[in-house]
Every structure is written in structure tokens, then in C-alpha cells.
N, C-alpha and C positions, 0 to 999 in steps of 0.2 A: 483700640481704646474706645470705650462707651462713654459717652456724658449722657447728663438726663437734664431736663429744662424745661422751665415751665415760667411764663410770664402772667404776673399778676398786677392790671393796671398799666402801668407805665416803665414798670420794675422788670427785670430778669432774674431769675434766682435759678442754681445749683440746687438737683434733688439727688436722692443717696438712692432713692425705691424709684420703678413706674409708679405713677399716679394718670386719673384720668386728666384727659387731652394735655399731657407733657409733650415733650419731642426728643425722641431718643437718637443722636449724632452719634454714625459708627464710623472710624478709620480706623484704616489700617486695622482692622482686628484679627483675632487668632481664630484659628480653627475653635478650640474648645468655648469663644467667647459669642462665635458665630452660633453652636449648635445651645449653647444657653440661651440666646436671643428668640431664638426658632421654636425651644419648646415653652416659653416663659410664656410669648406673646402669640402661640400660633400660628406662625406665620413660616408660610413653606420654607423650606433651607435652599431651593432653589432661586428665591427671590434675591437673596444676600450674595446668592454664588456669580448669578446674572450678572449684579450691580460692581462685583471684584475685577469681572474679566475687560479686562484693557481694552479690547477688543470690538466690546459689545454694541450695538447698534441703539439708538434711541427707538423706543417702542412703549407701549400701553398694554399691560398683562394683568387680568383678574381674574384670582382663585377663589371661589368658595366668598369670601368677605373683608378678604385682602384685596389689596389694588396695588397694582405695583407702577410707577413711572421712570422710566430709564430717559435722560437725558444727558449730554456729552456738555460739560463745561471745559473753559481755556485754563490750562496749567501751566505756570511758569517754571523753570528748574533752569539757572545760571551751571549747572555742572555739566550739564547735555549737551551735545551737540547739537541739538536742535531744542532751541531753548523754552519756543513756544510752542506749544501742543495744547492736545484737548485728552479728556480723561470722562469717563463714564460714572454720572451721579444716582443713585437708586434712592426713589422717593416713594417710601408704602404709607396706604392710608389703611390704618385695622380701625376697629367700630367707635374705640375711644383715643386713641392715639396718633404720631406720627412717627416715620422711623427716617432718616435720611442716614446712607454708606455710600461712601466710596476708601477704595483701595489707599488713598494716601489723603494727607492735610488737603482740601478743596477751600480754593478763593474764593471764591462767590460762598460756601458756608460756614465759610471763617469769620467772615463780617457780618455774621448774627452771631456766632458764638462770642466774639470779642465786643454785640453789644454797637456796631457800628449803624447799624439797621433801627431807626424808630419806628411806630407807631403799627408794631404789628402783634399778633398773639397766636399764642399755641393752642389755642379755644377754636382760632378761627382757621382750620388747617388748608383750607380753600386760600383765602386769602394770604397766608402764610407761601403755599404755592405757589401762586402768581406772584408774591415777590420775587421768589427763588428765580422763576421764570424772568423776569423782570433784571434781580442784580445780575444772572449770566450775562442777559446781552450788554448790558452797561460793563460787564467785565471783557468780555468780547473786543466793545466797539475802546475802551482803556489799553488792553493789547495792540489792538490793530495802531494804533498811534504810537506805541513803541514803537512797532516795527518800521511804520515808517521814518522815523527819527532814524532808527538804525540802516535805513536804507540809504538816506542824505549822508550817515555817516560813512556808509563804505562809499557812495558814488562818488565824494570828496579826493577819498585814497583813491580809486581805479582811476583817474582822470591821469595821477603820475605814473601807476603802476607798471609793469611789467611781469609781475608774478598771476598766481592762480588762486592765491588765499583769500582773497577779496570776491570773485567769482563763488569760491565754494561757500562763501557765508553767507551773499546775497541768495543759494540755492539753497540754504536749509531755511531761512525766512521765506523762502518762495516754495519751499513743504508745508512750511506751519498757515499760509498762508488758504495752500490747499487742505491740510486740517480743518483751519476754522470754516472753510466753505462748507465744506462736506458736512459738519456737524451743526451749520446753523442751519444749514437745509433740512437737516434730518430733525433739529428741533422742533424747526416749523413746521412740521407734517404733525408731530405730538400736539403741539397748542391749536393749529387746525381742529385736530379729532376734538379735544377738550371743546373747542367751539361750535360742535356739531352736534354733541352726544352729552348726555347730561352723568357721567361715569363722576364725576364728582359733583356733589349739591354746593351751590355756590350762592351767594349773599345778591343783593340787587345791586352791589357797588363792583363787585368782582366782574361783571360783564367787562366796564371801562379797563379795570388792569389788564384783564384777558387778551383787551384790543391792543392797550398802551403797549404790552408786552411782545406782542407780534409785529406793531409796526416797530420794535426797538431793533427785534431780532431783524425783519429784514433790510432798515437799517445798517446794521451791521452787515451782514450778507451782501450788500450794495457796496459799502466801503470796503469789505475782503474783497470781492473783484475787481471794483477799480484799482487798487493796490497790487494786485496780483496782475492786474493787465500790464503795470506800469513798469513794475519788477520786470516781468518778461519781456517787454521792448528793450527796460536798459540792459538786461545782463547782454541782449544778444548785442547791442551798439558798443557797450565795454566790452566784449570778448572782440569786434575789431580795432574797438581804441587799445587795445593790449597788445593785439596783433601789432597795429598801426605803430607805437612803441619800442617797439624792439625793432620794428624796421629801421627807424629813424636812427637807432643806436648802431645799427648793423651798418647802415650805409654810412656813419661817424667814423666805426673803426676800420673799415673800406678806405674811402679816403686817407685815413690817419696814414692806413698801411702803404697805399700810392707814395704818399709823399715820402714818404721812410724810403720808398724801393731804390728813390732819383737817387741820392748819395753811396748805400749800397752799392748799386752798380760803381758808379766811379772809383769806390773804393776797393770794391772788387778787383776792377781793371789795375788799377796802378798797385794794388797789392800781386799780381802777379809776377813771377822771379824770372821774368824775360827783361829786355830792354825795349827801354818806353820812350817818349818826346819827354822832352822835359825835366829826365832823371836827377840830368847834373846840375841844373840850375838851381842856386839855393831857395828859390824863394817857392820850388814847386810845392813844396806841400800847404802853404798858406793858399795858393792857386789852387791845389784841388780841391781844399775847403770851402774855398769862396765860390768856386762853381759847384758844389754842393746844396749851399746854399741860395746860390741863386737859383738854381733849378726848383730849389724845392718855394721859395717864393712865388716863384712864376706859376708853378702848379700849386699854389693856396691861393692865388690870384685866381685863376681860372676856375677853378672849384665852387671858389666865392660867387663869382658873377653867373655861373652856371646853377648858383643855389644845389652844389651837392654836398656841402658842406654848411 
């Protein structure tokens, strides 16, 4: 899907054509919509392929009068197994224009398309930038607070558990966790270069974003590993409260089974088809129940005060 966009003032408006300095939002698009983009605006079909591949690393690449910036934003997706990820954003700058693509719907450039983002312009592509730069990490450091919400919520569960489902969900937030590291690191290395090299001309107010942006990012990058540190002491202390768990249940139906044996036996014995003490006296069978039960008293007694029960 292509939009075109261009803000005028305060305003956002929907364009049908490019125009100079619009901003052209690519997802998800097709092949034939890709190779239209490419020969419309010039701009290499490698740039667009780059910006598709899941895969791809955050990096700074210029062709001829193209710019290209790959950066890795956080992705949510409730249908995943791993719910929180990161996803590869492609940022060109051509002479009059900007083009932003990525492979599916992108959070942090949703919330310009929907108009969520003030006081910025498609004139001003530098500073349009360092938003972008800017709403990742604040979308970043918005994840990372789920996660931990959802971390309180499983550590809740593991505390009674006994299973493994709670473990295996803590371990895909302790993936996404290592996602977000990895790509707020490799952000940081792109807005470094940007603050070294003059590859884009930038306004006398964009310095301060430039900086605000980078300490957001690492920021964020500070909070994934603390987070990530914290996951990884609990799962290892809950994989022995789980162990610890099932002990306690084991050594419950241990005992249970002791005290079950004491009457067993008894009734074993006097169920034998010999002759026994006791056979002809009427009231034996009430005797062997009550010493049945006395046994097994004396051994819930002893259990008790021996705390194995």
C-alpha cells in the first residue's frame, strides 16, 4: 500500500500525485508497486528490497542522490508466539522528497499517518527524521513496560505452579527482550554516524533532537537490560520453585501412600484363608478396623511432628 502526504502549517492532507517535499509511506507493498516506486522516483529497487528483508541490519547507504536509512523499530503482533519483536524500517531521502517502507503496518509510523505526532513537516525531512528517530525509542521504552507488566504477571502464576507454560512465556519475552537490545544498539551506531557526518543537512534546532533522540535510545537500551537481567535471575529461581513444587507434592503423596500401607497390611493378613487369633470372636472385625486406624493415626502423628507432611 502507498500513501502520499504532505503537511501544510499545522494541517496533514492525503495526496493522490508526488509533489515536492510530500512523504511517501510504503507497506506491505507488491512487487509491481515496488518496481513503480523505483522507476517514478529514481530511486534504486535495492533500497526498497533492503528495507522488505526481516532480516536486515540497521545501516546508512548512499547511491548517486539517494540516501537510504535502515533502522529496526518494536513490533507488536498478539498472534505470535513471540509477541514482541523488532521489524526493519527504510528511510530515503531523494532531492525533493521522503519515502519511508517497511514490510507490514509500523508503530512508531502509524502515529504520523493517524495524525498523532504535532508539530512537524514534510518540508522539513531532517527534522521529520529525528522524530522518527525519536517516536521508536519512546515506542521501545512503551514495550518494554508491557513486558514487564507481563512478567509480574507470570511471576504471580510460577510461584503456585508446577507446569512449564509459565517458564516457556517468560523465555519468549526474554527473546524480545534480546531483540530490543540488539536493535537499539544497532540504532545507536546509525544516529552516532548521523552525528558525526553531515549525510543529512540539518536545521540549528535538529542538533538538540539529534541528542534528545539518542539519550531516549539509550535510555531504552538501559531499561532492556535491566529487564533482561531481571527475567534471567527469575526464570532460573522459578525453574527451582517449580522443581521445589512438585517435590513438596511428591513427598504429600509419599506419605499419603505410608499411611494407606499400615491397614493394607492388616487387611492383607487377616484376609488370608488360614486360621488366625481372633477369627471366632464376633467383634474381630470392628478390632481389626480400629487397629487400622489406630496405626494410621499414630503414623499421621509422627509425620506431623516430623514436618513430612
Amino acid at each position: 500500500m502507498v500513501e502520499i502526504f504532505k503537511t501544510e502549517g499545522t494541517s496533514q492532507k492525503v495526496l493522490s500525485e508526488y509533489e515536492r517535499d510530500c512523504w511517501i509511506n510504503v507497506s506491505s507493498p507488491s512487487e509491481d508497486e515496488i518496481k513503480v516506486l523505483s522507476q517514478d522516483l529514481s530511486i534504486p529497487i535495492e533500497f526498497f528490497m533492503g528495507a522488505l528483508d526481516v532480516d536486515e541490519r540497521p545501516r546508512i547507504e548512499v547511491e548517486e542522490k539517494n540516501l537510504l536509512l535502515l533502522i529496526r523499530t518494536p513490533h507488536f503482533d498478539d498472534s505470535s508466539e513471540i509477541q514482541f519483536s523488532t521489524m526493519p524500517l527504510g528511510i530515503i531521502f531523494t532531492d525533493n522528497l521522503m519515502v519511508t517502507i517497511c514490510s507490514n503496518k509500523n508503530d512508531v509510523i502509524q502515529a504520523f499517518v493517524n495524525g498523532r505526532i504535532r508539530g512537524w513537516s514534510t518540508a522539513k525531512r531532517s527534522q521529520f527524521l529525528l522524530r522518527i528517530f525519536s517516536r521508536t525509542a519512546l515506542v521501545y521504552l512503551d514495550y518494554l513496560k508491557q513486558i514487564n507488566k507481563q512478567t509480574l504477571i507470570f511471576e504471580d502464576k510460577l510461584q503456585k505452579s508446577m507446569k512449564n507454560e509459565e517458564l516457556i512465556e517468560l523465555l519468549n519475552l526474554e527473546k524480545s527482550l534480546v531483540y530490543f537490545t540488539t536493535s537499539l544498539r544497532a540504532n545507536e551506531i546509525v544516529m552516532e554516524r548521523l552525528q558525526r557526518t553531515e549525510m543529512v543537512k540539518m536545521y540549528p534546532d535538529d542538533v538538540d533532537l539529534l541528542e534528545d533522540a539518542i539519550t531516549e535510545n539509550r535510555q531504552a537500551i538501559e531499561m532492556a537490560n535491566i529487564y533482561s537481567n531481571i527475567l534471567s535471575g527469575m526464570m532460573d529461581a522459578f525453574a527451582s520453585v517449580i522443581s521445589n513444587n512438585l517435590n513438596v507434592v511428591m513427598k504429600f503423596l509419599t506419605s499419603v501412600t505410608i499411611l494407606l500401607t499400615l491397614p493394607v497390611i492388616i487387611a492383607s493378613i487377616y484376609g488370608m484363608n488360614i486360621k488366625l487369633p481372633l477369627q471366632g470372636w464376633q467383634h474381630a472385625f470392628a478390632f481389626t478396623m480400629g487397629l487400622s486406624v489406630l496405626l494410621s493415626l499414630i503414623g499421621l502423628i509422627i509425620f506431623i511432628k516430623r514436618k513430612w507432611i
